[in-house]
KELUM-949728 format. One record per residue (C-alpha): x, y, z; residue in three letters; residue number from 1. Coordinates in pm, 1 decimal. Example, Ala and Ser with C-alpha at 12.3 -4.5 7.8 and 13.67 -1.06 7.14 Angstrom:
! residues 2
+----------+----------+----------+------+-----+
|       c1 |       c2 |       c3 | rest |  nr |
+----------+----------+----------+------+-----+
|   1230.0 |   -450.0 |    780.0 |  ala |   1 |
|   1367.0 |   -106.0 |    714.0 |  ser |   2 |
+----------+----------+----------+------+-----+
END
This chain:
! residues 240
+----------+----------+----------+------+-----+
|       c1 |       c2 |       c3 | rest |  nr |
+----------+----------+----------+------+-----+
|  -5622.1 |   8410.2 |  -1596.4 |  unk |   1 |
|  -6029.8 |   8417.0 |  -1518.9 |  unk |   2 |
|  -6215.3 |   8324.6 |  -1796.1 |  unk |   3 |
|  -6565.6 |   8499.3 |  -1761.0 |  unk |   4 |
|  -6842.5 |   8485.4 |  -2032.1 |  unk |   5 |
|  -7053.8 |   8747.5 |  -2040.0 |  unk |   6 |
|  -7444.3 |   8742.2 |  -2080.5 |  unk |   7 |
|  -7604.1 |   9138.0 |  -2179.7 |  unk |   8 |
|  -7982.9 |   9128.9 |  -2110.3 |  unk |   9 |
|  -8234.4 |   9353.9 |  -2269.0 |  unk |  10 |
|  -8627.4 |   9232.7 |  -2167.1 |  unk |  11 |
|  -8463.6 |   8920.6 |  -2017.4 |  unk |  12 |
|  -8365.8 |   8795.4 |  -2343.2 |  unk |  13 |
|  -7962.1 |   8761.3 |  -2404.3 |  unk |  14 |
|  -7828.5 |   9006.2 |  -2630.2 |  unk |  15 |
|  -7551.6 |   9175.8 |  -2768.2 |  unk |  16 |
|  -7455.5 |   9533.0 |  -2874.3 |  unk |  17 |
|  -7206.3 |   9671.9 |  -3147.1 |  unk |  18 |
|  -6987.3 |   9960.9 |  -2959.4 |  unk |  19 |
|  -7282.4 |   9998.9 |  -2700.1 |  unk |  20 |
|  -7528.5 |  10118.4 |  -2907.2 |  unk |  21 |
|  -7855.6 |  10006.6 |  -2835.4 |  unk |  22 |
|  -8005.7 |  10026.3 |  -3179.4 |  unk |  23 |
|  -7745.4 |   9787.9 |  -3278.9 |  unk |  24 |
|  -7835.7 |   9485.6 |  -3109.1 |  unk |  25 |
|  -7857.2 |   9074.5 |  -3179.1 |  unk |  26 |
|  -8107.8 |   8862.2 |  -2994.5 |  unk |  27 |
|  -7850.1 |   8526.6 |  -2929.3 |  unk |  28 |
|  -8075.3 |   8350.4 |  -2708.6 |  unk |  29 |
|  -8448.0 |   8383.8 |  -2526.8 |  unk |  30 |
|  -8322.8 |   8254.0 |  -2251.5 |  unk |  31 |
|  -7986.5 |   8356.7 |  -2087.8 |  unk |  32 |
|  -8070.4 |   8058.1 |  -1827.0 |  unk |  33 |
|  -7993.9 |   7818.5 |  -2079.4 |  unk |  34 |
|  -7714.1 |   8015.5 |  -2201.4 |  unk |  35 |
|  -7556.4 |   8048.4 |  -1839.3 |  unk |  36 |
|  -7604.5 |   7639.7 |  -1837.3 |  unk |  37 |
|  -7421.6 |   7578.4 |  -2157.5 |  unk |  38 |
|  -7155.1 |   7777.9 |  -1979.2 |  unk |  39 |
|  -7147.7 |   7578.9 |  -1652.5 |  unk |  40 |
|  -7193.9 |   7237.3 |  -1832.7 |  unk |  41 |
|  -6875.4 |   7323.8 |  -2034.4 |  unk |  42 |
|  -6645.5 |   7362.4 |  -1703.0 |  unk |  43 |
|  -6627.1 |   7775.0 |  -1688.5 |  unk |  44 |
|  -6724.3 |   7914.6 |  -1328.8 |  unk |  45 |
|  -6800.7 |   8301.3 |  -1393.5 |  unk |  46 |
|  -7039.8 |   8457.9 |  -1549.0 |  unk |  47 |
|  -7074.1 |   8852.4 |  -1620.1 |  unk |  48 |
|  -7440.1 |   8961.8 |  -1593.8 |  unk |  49 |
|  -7526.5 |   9315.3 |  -1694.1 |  unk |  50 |
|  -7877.4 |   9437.2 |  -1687.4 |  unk |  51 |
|  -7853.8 |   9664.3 |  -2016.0 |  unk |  52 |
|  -8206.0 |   9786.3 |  -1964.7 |  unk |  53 |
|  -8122.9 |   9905.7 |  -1568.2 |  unk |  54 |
|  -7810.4 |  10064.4 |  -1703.4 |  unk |  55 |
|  -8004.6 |  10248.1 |  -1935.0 |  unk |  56 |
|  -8320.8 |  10339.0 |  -1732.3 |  unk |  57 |
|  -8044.4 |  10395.0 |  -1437.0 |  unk |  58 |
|  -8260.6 |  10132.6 |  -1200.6 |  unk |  59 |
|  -8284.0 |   9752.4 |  -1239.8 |  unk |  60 |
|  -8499.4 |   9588.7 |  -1498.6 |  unk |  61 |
|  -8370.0 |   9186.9 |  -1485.5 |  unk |  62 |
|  -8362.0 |   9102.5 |  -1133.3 |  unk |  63 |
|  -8582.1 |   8787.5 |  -1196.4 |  unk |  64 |
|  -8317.2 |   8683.1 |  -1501.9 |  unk |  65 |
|  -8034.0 |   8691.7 |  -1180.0 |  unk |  66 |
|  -8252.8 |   8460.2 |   -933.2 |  unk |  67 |
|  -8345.0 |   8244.2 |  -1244.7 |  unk |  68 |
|  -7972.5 |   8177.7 |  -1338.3 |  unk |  69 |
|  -7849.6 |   8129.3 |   -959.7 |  unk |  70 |
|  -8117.1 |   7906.7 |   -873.8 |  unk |  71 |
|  -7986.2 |   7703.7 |  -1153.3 |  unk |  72 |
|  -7628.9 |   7704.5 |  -1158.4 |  unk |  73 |
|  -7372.1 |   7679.0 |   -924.9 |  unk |  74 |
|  -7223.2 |   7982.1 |  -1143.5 |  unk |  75 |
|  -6986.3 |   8265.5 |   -930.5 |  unk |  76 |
|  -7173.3 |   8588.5 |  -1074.7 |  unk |  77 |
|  -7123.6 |   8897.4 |  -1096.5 |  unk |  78 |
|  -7420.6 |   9156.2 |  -1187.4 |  unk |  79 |
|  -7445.5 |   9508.8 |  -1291.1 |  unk |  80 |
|  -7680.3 |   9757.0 |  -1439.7 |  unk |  81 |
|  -7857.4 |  10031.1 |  -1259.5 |  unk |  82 |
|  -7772.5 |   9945.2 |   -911.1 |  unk |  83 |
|  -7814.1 |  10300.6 |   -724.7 |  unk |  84 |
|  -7802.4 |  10225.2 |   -364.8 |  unk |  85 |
|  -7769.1 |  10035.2 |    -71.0 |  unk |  86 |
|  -8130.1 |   9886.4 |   -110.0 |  unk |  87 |
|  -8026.5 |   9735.7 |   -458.3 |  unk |  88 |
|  -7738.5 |   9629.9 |   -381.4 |  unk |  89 |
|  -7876.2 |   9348.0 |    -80.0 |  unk |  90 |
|  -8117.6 |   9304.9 |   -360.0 |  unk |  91 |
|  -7861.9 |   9172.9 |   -595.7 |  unk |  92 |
|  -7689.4 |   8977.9 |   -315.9 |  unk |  93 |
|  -8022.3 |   8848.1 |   -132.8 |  unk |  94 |
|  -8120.0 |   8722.3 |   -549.0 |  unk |  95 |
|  -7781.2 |   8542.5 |   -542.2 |  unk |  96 |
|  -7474.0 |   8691.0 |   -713.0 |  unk |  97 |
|  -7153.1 |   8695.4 |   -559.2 |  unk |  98 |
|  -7021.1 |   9073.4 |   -647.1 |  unk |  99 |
|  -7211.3 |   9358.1 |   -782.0 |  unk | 100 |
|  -7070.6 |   9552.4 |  -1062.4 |  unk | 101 |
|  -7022.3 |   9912.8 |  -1049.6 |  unk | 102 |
|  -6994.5 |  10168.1 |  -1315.9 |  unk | 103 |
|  -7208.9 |  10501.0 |  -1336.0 |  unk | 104 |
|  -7285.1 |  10495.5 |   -994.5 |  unk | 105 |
|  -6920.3 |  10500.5 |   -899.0 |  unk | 106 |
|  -6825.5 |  10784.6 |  -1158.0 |  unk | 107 |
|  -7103.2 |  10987.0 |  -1040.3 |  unk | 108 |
|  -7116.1 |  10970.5 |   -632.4 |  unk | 109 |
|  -6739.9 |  10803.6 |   -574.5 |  unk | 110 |
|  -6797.5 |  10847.7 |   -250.7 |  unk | 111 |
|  -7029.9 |  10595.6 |   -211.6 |  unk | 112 |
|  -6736.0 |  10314.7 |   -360.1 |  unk | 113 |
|  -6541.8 |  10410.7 |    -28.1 |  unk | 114 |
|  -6880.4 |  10325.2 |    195.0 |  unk | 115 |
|  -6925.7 |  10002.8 |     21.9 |  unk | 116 |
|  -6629.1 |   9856.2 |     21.2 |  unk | 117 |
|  -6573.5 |   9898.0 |    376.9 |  unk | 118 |
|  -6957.9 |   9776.2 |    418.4 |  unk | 119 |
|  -6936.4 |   9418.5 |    150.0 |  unk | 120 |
|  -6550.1 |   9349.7 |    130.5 |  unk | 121 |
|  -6346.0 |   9480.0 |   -171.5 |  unk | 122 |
|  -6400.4 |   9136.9 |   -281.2 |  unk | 123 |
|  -6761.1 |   9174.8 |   -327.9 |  unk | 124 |
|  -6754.3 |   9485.5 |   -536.1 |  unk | 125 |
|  -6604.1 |   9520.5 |   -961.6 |  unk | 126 |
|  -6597.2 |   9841.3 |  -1059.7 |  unk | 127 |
|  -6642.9 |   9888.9 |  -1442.7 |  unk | 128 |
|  -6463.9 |  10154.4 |  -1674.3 |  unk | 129 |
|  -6650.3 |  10185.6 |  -1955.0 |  unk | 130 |
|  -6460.0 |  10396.9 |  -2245.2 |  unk | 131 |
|  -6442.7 |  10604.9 |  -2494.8 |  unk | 132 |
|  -6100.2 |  10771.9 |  -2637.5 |  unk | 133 |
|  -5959.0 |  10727.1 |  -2289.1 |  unk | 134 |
|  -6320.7 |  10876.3 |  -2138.7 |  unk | 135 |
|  -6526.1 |  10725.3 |  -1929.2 |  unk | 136 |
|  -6874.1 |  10676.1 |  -2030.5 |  unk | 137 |
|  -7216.0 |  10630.7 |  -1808.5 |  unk | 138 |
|  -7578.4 |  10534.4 |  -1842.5 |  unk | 139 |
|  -7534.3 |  10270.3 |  -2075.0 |  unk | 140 |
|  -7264.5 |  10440.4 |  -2249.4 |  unk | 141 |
|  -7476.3 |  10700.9 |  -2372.7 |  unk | 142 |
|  -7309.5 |  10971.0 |  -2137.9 |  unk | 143 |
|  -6966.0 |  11131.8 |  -2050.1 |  unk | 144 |
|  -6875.6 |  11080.6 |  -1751.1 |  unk | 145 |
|  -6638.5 |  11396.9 |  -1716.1 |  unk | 146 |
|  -6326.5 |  11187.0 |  -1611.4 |  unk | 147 |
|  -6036.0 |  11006.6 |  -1814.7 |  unk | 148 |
|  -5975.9 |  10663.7 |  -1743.8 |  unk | 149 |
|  -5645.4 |  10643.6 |  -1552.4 |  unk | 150 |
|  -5795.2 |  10925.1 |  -1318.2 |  unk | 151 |
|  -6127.8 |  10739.6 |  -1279.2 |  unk | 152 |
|  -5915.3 |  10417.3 |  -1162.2 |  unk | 153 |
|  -5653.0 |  10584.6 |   -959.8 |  unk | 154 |
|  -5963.5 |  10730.5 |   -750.3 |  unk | 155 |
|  -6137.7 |  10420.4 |   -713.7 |  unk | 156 |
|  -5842.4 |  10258.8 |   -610.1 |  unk | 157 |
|  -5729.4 |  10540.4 |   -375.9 |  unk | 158 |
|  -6148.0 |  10473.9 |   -244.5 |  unk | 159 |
|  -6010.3 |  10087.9 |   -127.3 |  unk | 160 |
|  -6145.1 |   9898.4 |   -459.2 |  unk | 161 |
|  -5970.4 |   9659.4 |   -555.1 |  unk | 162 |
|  -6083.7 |   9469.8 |   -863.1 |  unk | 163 |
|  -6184.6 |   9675.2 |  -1174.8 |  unk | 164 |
|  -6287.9 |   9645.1 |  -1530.5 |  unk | 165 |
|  -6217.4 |   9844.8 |  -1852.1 |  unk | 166 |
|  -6412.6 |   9837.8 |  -2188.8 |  unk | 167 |
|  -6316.1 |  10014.7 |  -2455.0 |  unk | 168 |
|  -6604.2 |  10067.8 |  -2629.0 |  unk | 169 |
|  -6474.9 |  10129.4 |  -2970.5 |  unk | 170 |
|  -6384.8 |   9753.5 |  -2953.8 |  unk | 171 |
|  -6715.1 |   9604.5 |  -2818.1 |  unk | 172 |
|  -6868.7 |   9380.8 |  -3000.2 |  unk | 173 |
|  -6654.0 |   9411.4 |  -3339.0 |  unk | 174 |
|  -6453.1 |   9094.2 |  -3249.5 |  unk | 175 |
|  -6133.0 |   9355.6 |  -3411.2 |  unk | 176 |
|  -5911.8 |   9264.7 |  -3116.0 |  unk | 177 |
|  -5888.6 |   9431.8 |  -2775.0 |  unk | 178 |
|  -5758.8 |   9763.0 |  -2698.6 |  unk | 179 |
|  -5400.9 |   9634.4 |  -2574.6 |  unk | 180 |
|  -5246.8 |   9948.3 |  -2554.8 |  unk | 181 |
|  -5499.2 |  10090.3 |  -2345.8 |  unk | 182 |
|  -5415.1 |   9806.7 |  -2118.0 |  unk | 183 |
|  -5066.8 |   9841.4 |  -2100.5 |  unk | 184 |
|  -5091.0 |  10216.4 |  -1994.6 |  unk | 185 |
|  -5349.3 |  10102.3 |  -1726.7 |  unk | 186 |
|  -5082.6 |   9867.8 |  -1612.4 |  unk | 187 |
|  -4767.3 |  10082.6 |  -1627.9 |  unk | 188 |
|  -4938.6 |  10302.1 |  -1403.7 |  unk | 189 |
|  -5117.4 |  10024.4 |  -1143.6 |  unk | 190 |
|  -4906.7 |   9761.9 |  -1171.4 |  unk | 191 |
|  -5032.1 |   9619.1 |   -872.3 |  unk | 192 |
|  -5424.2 |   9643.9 |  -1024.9 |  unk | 193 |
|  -5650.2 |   9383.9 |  -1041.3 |  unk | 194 |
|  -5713.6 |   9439.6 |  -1373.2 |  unk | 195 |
|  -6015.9 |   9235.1 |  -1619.0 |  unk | 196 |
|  -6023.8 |   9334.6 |  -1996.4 |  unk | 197 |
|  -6318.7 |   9377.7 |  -2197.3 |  unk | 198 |
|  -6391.7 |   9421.0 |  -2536.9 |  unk | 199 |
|  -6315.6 |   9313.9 |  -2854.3 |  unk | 200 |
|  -6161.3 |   8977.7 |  -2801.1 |  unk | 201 |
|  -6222.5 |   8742.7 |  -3113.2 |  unk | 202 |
|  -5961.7 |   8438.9 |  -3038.9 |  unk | 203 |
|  -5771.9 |   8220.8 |  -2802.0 |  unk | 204 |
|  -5433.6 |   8472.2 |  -2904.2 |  unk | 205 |
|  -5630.5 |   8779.6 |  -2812.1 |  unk | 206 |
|  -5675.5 |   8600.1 |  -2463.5 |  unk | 207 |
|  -5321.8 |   8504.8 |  -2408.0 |  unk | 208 |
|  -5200.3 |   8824.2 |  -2486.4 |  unk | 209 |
|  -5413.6 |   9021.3 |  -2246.4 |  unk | 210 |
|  -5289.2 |   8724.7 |  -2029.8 |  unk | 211 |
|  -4903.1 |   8877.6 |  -2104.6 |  unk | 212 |
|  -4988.4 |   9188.7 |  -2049.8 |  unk | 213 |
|  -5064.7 |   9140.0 |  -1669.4 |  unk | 214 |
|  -5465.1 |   9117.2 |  -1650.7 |  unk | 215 |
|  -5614.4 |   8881.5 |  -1431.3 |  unk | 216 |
|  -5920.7 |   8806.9 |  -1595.9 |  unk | 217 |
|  -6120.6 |   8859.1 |  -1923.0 |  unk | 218 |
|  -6490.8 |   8911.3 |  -1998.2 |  unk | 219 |
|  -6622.3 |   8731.1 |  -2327.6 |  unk | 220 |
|  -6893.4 |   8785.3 |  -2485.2 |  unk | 221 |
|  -6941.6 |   8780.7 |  -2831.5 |  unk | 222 |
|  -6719.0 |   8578.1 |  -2976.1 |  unk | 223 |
|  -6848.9 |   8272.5 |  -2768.8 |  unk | 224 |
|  -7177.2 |   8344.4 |  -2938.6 |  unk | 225 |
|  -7067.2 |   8370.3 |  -3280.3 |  unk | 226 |
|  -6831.6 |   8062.3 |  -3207.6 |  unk | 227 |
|  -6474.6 |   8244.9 |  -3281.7 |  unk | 228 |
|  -6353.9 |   8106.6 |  -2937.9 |  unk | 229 |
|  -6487.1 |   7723.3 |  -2844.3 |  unk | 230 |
|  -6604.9 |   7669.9 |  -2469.1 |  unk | 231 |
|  -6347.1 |   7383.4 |  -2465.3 |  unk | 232 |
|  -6080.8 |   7613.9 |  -2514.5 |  unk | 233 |
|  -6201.9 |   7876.4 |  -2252.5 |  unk | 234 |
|  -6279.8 |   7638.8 |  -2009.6 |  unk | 235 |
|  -5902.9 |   7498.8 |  -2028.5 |  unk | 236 |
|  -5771.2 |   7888.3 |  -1999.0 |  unk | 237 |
|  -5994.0 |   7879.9 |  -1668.5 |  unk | 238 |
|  -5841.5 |   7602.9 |  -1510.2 |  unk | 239 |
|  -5510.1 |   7645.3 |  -1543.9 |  unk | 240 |
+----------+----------+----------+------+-----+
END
């Protein structure tokens, strides 16, 4: 399983919400570049980077905070948050992350996942499911997105992606456990999906049971800054 910390930015300072709301959020570090080196130092390889302010706004804010952390590291990232368009998306690739990260964009014009796939490589591209009682969410998770989940991914997949995400948003940030039912419906009905959990995980047994369920990978976030799950054990997940 891929073991990929997660680093939230809001005015290029590392944050975290509670269930995506943005009033609701904890300043864990000034600078994410030193966060992103704590990661590397420790042995993981990934790194989630979503620009909370671009997903808001619905264009980039933390560009810089991207060409700061590759620049750095040797980190594989991926990076999200207001990307729109073609333009930002050699943007996010010429500032040195290795996939973009997809989620409002791809609810609202789908057609464009289809384009860019067949432009970047499935590879390059993550699309994100972001939820809410089985709905997918947009802009930040402020809006409905008009779809249900499993329709959202059977599109996307039907499109040529490849490798998705799913937060459940209830679960963000409340370290309660992930949504593993949600998971296991995802997978009864894609078994074959590249599938990366998000959301809610608080220890090592959360992990390995998302593990048993079939996912590939899992993002982290909080619970690596609140120090529920050590690096040392993550980084042993990751290699094996």
């Amino acid at each position: 399983m891929e073991i990929i910390p997660a680093i939230d930015i809001i005015n290029g300072k590392c944050v975290r919400l509670t269930k995506g709301d943005f009033t609701k959020k904890k300043i864990y570090n000034e600078s994410p570049l030193d966060v992103a080196k704590t990661l590397e130092d420790a042995g993981l390889r990934r790194l989630h980077v979503v620009d909370l302010d671009g997903a808001k706004a619905g264009n980039m804010r933390n560009l810089s905070v991207l060409e700061l952390i590759t620049s750095k590291t040797k980190l594989v990232i991926d990076f999200g948050g207001g990307i729109k368009n073609i333009e930002d998306i050699s943007n996010v690739f010429n500032a040195g992350a290795s996939i973009i990260t997809l989620g409002s964009a791809a609810v609202r014009s789908p057609e464009i996942v289809e384009e860019w796939v067949l432009e970047f490589g499935a590879d390059k591209i993550l699309i994100g499911a972001d939820v809410l009682d089985e709905k997918v969410k947009v802009s930040g998770w402020l809006e409905d997105g008009g779809i249900t989940v499993l329709e959202f991914i059977g599109k996307m997949l039907a499109l040529g992606a490849q490798n998705i995400f799913c937060t459940d948003i209830s679960k963000d940030g409340v370290m309660q456990g992930p949504s593993f039912e949600l998971y296991k419906n995802i997978m009864k009905q894609f078994p074959l999906i590249h599938l990366i959990a998000s959301g809610g995980v608080s220890s090592i047994e959360d992990v390995m049971g998302l593990k048993n369920i079939g996912c590939k990978g899992v993002i982290i976030g909080k619970a690596i800054y609140e120090e529920k799950i050590t690096l040392k054990e993550l980084a042993r997940l990751d290699s094996n």
